[in-house]
C-alpha positions as CSV (number, residue, x, y, z in Angstrom):
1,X,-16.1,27.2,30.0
2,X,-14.4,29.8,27.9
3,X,-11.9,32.5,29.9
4,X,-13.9,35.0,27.8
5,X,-17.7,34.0,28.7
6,X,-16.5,33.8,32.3
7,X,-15.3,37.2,32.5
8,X,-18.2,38.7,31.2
9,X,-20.5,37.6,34.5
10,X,-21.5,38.9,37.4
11,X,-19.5,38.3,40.5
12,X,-22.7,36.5,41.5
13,X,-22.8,34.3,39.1
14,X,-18.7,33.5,38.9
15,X,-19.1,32.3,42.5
16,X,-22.1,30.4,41.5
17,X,-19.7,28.8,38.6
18,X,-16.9,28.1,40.9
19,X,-19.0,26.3,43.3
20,X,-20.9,24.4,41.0
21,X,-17.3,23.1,39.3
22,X,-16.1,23.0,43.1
23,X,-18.3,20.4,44.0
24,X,-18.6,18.4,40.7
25,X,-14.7,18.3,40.7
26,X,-15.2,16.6,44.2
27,X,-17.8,14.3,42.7
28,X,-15.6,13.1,40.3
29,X,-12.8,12.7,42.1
30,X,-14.9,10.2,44.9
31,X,-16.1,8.4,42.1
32,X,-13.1,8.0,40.0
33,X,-10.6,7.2,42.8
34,X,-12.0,3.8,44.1
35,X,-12.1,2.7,39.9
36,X,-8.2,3.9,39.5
37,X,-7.2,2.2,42.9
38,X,-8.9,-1.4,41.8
39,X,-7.2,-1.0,39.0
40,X,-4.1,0.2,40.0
41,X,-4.5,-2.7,42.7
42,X,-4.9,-5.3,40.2
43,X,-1.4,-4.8,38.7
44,X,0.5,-4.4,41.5
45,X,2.7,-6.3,43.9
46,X,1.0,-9.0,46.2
47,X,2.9,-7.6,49.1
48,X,2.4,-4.4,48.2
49,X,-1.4,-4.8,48.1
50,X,-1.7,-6.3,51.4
51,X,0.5,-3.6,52.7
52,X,-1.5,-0.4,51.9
53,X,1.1,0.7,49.6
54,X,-0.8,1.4,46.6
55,X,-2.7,4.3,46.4
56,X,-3.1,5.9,43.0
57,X,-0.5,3.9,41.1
58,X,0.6,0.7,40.3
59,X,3.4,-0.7,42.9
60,X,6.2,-2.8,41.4
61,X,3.6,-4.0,38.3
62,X,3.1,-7.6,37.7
63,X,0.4,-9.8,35.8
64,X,0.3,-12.2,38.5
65,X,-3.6,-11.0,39.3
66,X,-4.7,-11.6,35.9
67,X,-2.7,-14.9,35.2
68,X,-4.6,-16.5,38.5
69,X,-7.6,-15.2,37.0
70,X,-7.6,-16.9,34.2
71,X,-6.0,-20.0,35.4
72,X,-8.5,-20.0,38.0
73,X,-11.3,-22.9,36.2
74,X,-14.5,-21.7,38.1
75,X,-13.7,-17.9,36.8
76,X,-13.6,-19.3,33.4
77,X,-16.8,-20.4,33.5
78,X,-18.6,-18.4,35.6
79,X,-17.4,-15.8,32.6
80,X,-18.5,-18.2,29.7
81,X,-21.9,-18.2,31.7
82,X,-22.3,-14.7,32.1
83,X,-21.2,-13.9,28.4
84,X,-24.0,-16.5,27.5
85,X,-26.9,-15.2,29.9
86,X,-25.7,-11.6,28.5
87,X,-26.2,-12.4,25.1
88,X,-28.9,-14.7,24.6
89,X,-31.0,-12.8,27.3
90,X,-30.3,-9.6,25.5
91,X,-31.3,-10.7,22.6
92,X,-34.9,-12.2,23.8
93,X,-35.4,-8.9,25.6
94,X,-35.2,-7.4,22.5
95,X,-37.4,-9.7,20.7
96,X,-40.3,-9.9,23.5
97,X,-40.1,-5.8,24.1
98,X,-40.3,-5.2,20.5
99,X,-43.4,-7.8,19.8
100,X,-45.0,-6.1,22.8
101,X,-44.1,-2.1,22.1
102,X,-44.9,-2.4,18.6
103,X,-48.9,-3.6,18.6
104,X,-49.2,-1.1,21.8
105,X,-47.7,1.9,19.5
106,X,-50.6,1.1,17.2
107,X,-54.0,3.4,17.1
108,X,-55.9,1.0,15.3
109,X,-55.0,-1.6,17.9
110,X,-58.6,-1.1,20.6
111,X,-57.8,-3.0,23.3
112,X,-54.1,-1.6,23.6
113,X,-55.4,0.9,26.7
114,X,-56.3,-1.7,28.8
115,X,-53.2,-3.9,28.0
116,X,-51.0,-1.3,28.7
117,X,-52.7,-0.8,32.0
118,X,-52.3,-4.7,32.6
119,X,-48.4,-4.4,31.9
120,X,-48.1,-1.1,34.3
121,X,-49.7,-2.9,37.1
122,X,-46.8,-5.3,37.3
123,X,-44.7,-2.5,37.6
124,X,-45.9,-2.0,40.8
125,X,-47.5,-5.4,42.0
126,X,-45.9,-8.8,41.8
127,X,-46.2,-12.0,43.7
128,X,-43.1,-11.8,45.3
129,X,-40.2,-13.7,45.7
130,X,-42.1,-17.5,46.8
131,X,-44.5,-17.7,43.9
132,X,-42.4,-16.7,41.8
133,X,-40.0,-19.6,42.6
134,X,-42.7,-21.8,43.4
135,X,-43.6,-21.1,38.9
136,X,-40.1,-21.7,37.9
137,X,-39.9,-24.9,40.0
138,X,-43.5,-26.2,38.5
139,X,-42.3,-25.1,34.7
140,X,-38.6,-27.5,35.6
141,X,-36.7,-25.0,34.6
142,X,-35.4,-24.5,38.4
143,X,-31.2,-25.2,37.8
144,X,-31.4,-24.9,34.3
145,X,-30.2,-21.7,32.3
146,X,-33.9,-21.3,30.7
147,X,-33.8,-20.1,34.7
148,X,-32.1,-17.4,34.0
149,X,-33.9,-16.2,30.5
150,X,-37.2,-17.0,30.3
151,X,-38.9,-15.5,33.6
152,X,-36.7,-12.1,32.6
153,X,-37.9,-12.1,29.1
154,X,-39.0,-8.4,29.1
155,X,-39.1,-5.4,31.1
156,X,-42.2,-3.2,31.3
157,X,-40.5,0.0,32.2
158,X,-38.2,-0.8,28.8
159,X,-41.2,-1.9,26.9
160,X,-43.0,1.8,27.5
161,X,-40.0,3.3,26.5
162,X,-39.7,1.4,23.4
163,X,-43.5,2.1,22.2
164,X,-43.1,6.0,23.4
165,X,-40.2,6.1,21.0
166,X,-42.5,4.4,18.0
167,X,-45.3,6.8,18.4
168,X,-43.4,10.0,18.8
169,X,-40.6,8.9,16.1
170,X,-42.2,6.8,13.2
171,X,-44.7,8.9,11.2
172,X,-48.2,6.9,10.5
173,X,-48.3,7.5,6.6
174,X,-45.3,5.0,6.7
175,X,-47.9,2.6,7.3
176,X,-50.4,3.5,5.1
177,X,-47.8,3.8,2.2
178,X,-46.7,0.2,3.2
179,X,-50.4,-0.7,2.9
180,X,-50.7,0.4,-0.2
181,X,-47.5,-1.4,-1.5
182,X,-49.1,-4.5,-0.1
183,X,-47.2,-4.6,3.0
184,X,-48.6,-6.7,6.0
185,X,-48.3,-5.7,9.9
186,X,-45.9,-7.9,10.6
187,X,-43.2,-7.2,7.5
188,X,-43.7,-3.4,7.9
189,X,-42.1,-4.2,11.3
190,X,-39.6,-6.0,10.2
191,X,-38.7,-4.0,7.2
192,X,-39.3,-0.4,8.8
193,X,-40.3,-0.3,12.1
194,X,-37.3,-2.4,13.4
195,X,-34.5,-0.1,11.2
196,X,-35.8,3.0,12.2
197,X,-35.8,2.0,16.1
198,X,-31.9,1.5,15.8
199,X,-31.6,4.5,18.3
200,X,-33.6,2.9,21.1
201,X,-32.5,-0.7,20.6
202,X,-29.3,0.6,21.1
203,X,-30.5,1.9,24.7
204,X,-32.6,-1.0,25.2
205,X,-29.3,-3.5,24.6
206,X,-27.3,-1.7,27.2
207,X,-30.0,-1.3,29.9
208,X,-30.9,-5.3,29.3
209,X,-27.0,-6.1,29.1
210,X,-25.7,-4.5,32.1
211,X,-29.1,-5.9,33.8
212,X,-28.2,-9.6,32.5
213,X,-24.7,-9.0,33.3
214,X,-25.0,-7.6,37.1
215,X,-28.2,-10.4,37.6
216,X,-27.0,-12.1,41.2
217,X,-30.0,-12.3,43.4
218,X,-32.0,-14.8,40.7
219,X,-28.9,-16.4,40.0
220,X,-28.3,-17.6,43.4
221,X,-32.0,-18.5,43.9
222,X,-32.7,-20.7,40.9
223,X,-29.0,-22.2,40.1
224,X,-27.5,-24.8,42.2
225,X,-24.9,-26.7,39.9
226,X,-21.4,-24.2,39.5
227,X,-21.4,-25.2,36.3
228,X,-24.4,-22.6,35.5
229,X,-23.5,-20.2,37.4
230,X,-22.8,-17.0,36.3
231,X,-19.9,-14.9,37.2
232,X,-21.3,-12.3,39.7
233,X,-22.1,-16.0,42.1
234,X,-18.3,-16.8,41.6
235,X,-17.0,-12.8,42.4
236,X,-19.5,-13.6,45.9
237,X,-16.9,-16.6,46.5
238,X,-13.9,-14.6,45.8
239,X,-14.7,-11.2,47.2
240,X,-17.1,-12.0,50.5
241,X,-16.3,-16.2,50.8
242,X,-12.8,-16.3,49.6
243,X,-10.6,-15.7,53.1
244,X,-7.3,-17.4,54.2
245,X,-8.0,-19.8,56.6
246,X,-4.9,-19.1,59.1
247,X,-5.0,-22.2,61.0
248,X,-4.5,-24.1,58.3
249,X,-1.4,-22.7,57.1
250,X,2.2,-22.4,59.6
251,X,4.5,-20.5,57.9
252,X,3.8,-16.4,58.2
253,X,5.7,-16.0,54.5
254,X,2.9,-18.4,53.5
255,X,0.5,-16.8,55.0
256,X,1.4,-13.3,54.1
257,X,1.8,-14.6,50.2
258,X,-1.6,-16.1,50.3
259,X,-3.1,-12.9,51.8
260,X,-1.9,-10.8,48.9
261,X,-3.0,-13.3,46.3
262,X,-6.6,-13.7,47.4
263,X,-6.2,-9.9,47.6
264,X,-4.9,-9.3,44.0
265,X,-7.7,-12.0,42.6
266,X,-10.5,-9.7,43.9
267,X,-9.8,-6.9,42.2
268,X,-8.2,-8.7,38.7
269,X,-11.3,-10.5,39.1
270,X,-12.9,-7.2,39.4
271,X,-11.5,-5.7,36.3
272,X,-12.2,-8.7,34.2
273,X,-15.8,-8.3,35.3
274,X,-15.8,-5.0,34.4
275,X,-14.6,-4.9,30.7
276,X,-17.3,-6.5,28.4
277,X,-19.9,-4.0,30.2
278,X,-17.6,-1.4,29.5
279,X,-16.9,-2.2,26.0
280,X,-21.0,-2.0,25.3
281,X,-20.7,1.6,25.9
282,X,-18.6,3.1,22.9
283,X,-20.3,1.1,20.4
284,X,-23.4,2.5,21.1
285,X,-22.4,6.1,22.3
286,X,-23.7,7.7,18.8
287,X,-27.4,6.2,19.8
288,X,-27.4,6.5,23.3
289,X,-28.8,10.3,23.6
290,X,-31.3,10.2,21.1
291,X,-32.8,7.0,22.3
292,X,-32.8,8.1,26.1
293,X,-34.4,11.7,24.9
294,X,-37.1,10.6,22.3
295,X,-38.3,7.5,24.5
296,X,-38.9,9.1,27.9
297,X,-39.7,12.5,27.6
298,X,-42.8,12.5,25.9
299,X,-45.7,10.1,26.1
């Protein structure tokens, strides 16, 4: 805020101000402090880790974290998985919500009340975790990645905000001019419905990436073989499994240095984790408002 603006107010309203930057200055600080410390954590010292001498800082700074990381063969893979479920899933969400957003966004299209009612009601009623397994398992794909793609195909809540976008966004005399040009439904979709939807797409990829990315609960249920599993099963190993077993081990140097490397691998593993989820943000920054504001608020 500018000195000059803030002069101008009421002493009401300048204690109002300094409250309200008060207590979002705390906010920020209780959020940002446990992200700097992981990091922070992650290049430091072993010893220094398992010490509590870190605290906002790097202590003595060492790569040693990162090179177990990625020496470390089930990481590796767990992260080739989760790059793959990120990406291939994202990209059928995309497909599947746009198939089903666009007919819906259509006035010509009767029946789209009551299948739009049909999609809402899963929103709120589903058969639960048992059927649900019980479908994948009678379809095979139970330990297969199709596991993890094809029962997460689409989100209704996404899907709504895709078609609210299309009807509040894309003018209907595109349409008719494309008629008149000879255009059918499903290349005026293709050739202006999908271009102009940039803004919402762009939403759509990060909800469904970070989604994909984060997915642990159907991962654990549908995939028994490591070498499907996805990254967020192999942080569960590290960060609630991965302990030093202390009567296996006599010397208390040994010990002490295997403490602070299982401690360092948690929160490298932690950072790696982080980074392509974080990297989806500044690529679509410029469509990120737009697409939030135009999809939800009306409709």
């Amino acid at each position: 805020m500018k000195a000059s603006k803030f002069r101008h107010m009421s002493v009401g309203d300048k204690i109002f101000t300094i409250i309200i930057y008060a207590v979002l200055s705390l906010v920020l600080v209780i959020i940002l402090y446990p992200l700097i410390y992981v990091v922070s954590a992650s290049f430091s010292d072993p010893q220094a880790v398992v010490s509590g001498e870190v605290l906002l800082l790097p202590v003595r700074p060492t790569l040693k974290g990162y090179a177990a990381v990625f020496k470390n063969a089930k990481i590796l893979s767990g992260f080739a998985n989760s790059f793959f479920y990120l990406v291939v899933g994202t990209v059928i969400n995309l497909v599947m919500t746009m198939l089903c957003a666009y007919p819906l966004s259509r006035k010509e299209f009767k029946a789209k009340g009551k299948i739009s009612l049909f999609f809402v009601f899963t929103m709120y009623f589903s058969g639960g975790m048992v059927p649900a397994y019980i479908l994948v398992n009678k379809l095979g794909m139970i330990n297969t990645r199709w596991a993890l793609l094809i029962p997460m195909a689409m989100s209704t809540y996404n899907m709504i905000i895709c078609r609210t976008y299309i009807i509040n966004s894309i003018p209907d005399e595109l349409y008719e001019a494309s008629q008149m040009d000879g255009c059918t439904p499903f290349k005026y979709m293709m050739k202006v419905i999908v271009p102009l939807c940039k803004p919402i797409l762009a939403v759509l990829t990060l909800y469904y990436g970070v989604s994909r990315w984060n997915d642990y609960f159907n991962a654990m249920l549908y995939l028994y073989d490591e070498s499907l599993q996805p990254l967020t099963i192999v942080m569960r190993e590290i960060l609630i499994m991965g302990k030093v077993d202390m009567t296996q081990v006599t010397d208390a140097s040994a010990v002490s240095k295997l403490q602070g490397m299982s401690e360092l691998l948690k929160y490298s593993t932690i950072v790696v984790a982080c980074v392509p989820v974080m990297a989806l943000y500044p690529l679509i920054q410029k469509h990120l408002v737009k697409g939030v504001m135009v999809g939800s608020v009306k409709g």
